[in-house]
Backbone as XML, in Angstrom:
<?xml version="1.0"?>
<chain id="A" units="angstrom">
  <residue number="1" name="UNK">
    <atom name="N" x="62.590" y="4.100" z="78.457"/>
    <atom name="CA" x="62.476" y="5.200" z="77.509"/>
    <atom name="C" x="61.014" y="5.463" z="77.166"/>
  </residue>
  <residue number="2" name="UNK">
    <atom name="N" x="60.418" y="4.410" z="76.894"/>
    <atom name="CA" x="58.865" y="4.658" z="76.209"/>
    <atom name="C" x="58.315" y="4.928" z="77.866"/>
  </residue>
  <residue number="3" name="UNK">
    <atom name="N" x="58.453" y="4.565" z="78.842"/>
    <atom name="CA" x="57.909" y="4.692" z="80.107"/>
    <atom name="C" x="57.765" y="6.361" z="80.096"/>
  </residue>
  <residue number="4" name="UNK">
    <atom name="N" x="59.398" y="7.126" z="80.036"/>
    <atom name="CA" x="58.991" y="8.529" z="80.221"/>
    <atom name="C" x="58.488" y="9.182" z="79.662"/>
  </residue>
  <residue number="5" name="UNK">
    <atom name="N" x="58.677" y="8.686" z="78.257"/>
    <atom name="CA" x="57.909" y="9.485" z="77.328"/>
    <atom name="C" x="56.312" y="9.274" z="77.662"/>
  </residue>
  <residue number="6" name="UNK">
    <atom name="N" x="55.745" y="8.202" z="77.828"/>
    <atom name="CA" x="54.254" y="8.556" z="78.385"/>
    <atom name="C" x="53.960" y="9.064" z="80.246"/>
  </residue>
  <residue number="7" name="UNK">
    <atom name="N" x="55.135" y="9.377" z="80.722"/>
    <atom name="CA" x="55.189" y="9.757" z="81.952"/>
    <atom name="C" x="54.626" y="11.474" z="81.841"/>
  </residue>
  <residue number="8" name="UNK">
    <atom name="N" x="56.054" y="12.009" z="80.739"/>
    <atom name="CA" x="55.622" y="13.298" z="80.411"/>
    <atom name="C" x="54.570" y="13.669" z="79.245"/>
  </residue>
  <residue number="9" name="UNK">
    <atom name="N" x="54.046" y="12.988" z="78.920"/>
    <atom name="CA" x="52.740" y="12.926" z="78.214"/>
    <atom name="C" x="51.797" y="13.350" z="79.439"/>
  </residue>
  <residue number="10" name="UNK">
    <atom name="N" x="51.551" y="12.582" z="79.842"/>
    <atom name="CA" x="50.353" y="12.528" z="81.559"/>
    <atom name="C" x="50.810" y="13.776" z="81.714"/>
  </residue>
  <residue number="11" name="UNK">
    <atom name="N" x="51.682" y="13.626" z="82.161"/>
    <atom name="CA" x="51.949" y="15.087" z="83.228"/>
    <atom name="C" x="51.683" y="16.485" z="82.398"/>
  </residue>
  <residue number="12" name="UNK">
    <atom name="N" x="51.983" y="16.560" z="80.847"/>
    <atom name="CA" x="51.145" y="17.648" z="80.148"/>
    <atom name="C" x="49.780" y="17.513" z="80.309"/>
  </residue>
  <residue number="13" name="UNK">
    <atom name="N" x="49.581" y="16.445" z="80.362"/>
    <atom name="CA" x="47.764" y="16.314" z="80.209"/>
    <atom name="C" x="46.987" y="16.847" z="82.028"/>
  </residue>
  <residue number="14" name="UNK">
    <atom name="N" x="48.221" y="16.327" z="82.368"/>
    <atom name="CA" x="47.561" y="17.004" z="84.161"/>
    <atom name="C" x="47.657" y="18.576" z="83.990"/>
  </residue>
  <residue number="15" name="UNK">
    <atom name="N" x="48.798" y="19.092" z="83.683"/>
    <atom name="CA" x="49.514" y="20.523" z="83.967"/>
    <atom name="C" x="47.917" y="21.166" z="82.798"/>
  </residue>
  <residue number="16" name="UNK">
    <atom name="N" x="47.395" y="20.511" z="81.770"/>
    <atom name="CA" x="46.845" y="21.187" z="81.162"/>
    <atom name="C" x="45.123" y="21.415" z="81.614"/>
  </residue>
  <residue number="17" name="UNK">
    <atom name="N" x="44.825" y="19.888" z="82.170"/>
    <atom name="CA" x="43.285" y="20.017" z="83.211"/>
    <atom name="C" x="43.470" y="21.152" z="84.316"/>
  </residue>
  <residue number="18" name="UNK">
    <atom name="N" x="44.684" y="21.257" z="84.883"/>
    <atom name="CA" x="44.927" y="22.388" z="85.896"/>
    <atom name="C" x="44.643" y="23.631" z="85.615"/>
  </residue>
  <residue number="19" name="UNK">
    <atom name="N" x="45.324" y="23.672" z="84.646"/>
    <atom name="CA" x="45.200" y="25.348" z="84.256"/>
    <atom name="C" x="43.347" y="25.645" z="83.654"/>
  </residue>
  <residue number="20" name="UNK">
    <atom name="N" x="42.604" y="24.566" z="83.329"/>
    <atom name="CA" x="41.798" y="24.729" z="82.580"/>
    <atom name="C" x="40.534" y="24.427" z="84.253"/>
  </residue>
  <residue number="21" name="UNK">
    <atom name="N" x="40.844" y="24.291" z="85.148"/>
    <atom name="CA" x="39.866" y="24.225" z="86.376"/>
    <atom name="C" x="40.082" y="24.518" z="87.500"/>
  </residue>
  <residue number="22" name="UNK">
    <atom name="N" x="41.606" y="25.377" z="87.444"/>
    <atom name="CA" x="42.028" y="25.919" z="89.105"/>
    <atom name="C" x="42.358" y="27.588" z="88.741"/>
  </residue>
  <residue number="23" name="UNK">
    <atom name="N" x="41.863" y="27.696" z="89.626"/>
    <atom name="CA" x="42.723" y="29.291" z="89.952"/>
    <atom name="C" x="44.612" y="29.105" z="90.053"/>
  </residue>
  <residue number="24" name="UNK">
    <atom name="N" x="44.975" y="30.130" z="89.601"/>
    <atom name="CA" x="46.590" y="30.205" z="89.307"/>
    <atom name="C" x="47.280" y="29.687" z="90.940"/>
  </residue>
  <residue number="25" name="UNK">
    <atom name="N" x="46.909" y="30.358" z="91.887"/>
    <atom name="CA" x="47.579" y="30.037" z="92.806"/>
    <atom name="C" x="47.318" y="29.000" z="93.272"/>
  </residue>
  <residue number="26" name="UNK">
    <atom name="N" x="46.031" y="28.119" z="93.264"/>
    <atom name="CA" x="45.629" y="26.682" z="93.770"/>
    <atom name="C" x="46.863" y="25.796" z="92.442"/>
  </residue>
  <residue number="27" name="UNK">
    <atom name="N" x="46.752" y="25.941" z="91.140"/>
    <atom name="CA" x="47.698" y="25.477" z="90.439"/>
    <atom name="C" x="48.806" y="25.129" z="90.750"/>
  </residue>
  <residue number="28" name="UNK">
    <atom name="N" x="49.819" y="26.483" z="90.878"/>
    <atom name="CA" x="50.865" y="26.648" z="91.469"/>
    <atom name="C" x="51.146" y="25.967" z="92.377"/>
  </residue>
  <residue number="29" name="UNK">
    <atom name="N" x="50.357" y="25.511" z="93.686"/>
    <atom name="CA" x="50.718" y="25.179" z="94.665"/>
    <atom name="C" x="50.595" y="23.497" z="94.611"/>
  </residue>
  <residue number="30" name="UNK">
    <atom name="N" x="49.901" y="23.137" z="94.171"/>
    <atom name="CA" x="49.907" y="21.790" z="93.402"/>
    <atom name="C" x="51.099" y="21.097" z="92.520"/>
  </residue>
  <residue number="31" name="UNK">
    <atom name="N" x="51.755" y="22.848" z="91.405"/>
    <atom name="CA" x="52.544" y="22.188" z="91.332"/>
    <atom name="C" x="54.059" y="21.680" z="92.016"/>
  </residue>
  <residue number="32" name="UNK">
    <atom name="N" x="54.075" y="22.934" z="92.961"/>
    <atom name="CA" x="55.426" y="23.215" z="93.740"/>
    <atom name="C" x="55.022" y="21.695" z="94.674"/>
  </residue>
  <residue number="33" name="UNK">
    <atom name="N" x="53.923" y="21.662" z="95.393"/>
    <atom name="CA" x="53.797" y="20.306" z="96.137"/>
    <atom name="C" x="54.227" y="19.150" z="95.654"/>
  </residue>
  <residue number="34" name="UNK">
    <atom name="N" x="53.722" y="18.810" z="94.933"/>
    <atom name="CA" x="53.754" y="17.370" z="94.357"/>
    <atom name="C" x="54.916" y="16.968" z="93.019"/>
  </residue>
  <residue number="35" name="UNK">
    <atom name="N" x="55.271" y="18.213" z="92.735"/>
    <atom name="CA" x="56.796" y="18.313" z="91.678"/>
    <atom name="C" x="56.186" y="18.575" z="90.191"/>
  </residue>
  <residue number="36" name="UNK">
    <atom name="N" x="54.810" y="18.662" z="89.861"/>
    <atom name="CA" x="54.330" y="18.612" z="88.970"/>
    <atom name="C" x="55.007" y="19.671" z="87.610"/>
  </residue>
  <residue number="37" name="UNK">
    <atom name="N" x="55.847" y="20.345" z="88.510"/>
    <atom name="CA" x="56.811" y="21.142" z="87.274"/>
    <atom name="C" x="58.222" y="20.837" z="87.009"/>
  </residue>
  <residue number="38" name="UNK">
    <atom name="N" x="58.280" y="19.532" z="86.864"/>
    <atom name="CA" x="59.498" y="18.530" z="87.290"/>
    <atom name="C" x="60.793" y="19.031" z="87.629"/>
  </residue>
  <residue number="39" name="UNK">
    <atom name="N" x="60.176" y="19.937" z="88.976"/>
    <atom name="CA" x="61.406" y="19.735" z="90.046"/>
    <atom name="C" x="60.749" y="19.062" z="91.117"/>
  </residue>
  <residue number="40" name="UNK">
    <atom name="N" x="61.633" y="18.913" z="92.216"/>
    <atom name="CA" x="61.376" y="17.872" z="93.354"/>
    <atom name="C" x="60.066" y="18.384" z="94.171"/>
  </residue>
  <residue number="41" name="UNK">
    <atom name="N" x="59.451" y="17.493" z="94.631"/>
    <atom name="CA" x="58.017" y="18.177" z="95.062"/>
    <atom name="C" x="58.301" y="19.117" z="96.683"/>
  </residue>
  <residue number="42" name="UNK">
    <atom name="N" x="57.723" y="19.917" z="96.906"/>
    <atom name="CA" x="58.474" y="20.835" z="97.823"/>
    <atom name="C" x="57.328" y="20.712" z="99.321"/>
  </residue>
  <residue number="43" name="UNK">
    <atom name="N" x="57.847" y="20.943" z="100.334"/>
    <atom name="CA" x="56.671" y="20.417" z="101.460"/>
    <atom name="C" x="55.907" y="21.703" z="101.879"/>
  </residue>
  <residue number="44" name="UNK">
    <atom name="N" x="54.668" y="21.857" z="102.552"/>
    <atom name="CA" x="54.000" y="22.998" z="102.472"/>
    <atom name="C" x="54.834" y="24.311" z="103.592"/>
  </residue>
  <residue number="45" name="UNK">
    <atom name="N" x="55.490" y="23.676" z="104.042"/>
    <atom name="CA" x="56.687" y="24.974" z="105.022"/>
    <atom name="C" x="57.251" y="25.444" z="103.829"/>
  </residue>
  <residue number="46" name="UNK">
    <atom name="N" x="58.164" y="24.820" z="102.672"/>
    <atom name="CA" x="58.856" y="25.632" z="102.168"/>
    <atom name="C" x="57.576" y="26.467" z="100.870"/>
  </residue>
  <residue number="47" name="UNK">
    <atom name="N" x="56.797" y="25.823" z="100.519"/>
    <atom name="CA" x="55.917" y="27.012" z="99.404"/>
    <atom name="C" x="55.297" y="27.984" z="100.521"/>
  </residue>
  <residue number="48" name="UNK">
    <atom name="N" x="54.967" y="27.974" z="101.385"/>
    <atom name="CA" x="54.635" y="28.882" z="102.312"/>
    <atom name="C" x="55.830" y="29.927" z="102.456"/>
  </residue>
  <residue number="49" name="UNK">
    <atom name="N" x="56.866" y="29.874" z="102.449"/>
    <atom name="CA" x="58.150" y="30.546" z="102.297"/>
    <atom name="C" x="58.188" y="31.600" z="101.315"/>
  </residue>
  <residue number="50" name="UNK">
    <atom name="N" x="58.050" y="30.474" z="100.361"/>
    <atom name="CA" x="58.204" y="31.068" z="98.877"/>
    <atom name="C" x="57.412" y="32.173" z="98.209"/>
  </residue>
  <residue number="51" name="UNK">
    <atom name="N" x="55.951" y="31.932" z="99.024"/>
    <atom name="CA" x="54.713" y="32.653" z="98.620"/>
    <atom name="C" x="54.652" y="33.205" z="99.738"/>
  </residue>
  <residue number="52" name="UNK">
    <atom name="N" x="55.165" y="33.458" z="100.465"/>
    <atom name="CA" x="55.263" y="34.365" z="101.558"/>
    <atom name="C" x="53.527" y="34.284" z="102.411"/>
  </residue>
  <residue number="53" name="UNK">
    <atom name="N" x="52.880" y="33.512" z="102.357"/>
    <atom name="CA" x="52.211" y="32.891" z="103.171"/>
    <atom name="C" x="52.478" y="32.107" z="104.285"/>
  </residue>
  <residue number="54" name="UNK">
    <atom name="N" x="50.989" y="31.751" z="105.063"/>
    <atom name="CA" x="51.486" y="30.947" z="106.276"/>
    <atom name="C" x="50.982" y="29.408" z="106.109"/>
  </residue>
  <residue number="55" name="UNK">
    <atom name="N" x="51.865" y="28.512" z="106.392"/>
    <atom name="CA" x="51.752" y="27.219" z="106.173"/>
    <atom name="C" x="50.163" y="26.239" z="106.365"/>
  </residue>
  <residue number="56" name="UNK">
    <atom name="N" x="49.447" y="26.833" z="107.005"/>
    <atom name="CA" x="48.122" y="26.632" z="106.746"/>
    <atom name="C" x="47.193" y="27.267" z="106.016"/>
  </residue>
  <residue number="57" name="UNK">
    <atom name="N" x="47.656" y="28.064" z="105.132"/>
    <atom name="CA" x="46.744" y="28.681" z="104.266"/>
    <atom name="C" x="47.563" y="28.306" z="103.103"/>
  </residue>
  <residue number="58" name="UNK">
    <atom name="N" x="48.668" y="27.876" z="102.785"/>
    <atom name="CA" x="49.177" y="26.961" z="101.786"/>
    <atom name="C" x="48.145" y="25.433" z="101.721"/>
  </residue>
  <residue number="59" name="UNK">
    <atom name="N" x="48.131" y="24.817" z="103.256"/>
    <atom name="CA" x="47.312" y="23.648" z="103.349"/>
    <atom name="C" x="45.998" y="23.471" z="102.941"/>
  </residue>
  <residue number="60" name="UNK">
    <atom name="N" x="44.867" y="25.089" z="103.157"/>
    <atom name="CA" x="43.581" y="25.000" z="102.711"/>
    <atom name="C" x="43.697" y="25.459" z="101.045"/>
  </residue>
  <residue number="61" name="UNK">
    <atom name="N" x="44.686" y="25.850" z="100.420"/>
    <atom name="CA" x="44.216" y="25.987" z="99.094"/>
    <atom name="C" x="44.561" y="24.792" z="98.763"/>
  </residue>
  <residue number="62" name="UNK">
    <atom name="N" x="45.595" y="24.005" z="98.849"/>
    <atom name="CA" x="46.325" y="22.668" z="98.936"/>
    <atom name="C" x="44.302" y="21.452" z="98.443"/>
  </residue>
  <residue number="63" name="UNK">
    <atom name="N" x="44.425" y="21.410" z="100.142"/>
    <atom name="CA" x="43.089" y="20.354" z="100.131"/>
    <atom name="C" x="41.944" y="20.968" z="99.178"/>
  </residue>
  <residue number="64" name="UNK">
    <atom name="N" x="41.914" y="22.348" z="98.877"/>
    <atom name="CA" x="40.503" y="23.116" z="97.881"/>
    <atom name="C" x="41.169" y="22.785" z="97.022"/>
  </residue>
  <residue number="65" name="UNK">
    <atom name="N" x="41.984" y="22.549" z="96.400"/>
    <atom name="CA" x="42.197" y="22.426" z="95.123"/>
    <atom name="C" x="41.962" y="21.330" z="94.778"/>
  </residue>
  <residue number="66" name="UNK">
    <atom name="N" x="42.581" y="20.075" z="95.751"/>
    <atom name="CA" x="42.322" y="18.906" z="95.459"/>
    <atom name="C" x="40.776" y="18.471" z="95.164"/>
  </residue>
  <residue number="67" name="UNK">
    <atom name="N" x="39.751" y="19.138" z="96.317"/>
    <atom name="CA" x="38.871" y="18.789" z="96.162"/>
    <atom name="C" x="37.644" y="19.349" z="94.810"/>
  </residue>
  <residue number="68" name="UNK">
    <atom name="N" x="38.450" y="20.440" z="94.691"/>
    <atom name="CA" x="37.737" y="21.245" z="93.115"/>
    <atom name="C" x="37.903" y="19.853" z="92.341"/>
  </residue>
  <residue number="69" name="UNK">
    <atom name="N" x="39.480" y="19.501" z="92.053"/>
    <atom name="CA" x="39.443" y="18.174" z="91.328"/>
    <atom name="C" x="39.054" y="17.194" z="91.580"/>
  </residue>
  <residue number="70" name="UNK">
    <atom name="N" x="38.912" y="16.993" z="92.154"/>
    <atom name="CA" x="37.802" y="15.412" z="92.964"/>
    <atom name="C" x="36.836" y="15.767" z="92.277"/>
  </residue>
  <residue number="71" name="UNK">
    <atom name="N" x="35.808" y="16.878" z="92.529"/>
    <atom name="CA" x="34.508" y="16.956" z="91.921"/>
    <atom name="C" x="34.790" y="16.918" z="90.609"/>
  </residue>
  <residue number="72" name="UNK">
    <atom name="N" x="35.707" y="17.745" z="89.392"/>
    <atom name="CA" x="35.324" y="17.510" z="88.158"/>
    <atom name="C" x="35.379" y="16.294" z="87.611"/>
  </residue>
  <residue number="73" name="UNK">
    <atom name="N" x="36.523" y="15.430" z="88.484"/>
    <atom name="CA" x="36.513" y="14.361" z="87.774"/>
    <atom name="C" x="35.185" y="13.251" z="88.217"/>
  </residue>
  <residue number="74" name="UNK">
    <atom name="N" x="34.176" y="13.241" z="88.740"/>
    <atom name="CA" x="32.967" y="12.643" z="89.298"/>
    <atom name="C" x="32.521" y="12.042" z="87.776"/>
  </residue>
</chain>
């Protein structure tokens, strides 16, 4: 019980650095990937679907996003 409750603590505190250092769609795709909007994390074929993009341009905002966050957190 106390586990989730600081599970979904974090995960506001992630969902909220996101919005405050990514562009909406690098966000988004971060969160559909990795489940960060607690549904199941989705693989880059199906958000490519969804966003009607192509599965490697899901992948380069994917890795840019990550790496935007890599740098702030330095």
């Amino acid at each position: 019980m106390l586990e989730e409750i600081d599970f979904k603590f974090k995960l506001a505190e992630v969902n909220k650095k996101m919005k405050e250092i990514l562009r909406n769609r690098e966000r988004i795709i971060l969160e559909l990937r990795f489940g960060l909007n607690g549904k199941k994390p989705r693989t880059q074929n199906e958000i490519a679907k969804q966003l009607k993009i192509s599965r490697s341009y899901v992948s380069r905002i994917e890795n840019k996003a990550l790496e935007i966050i890599k740098m702030k957190n330095k």
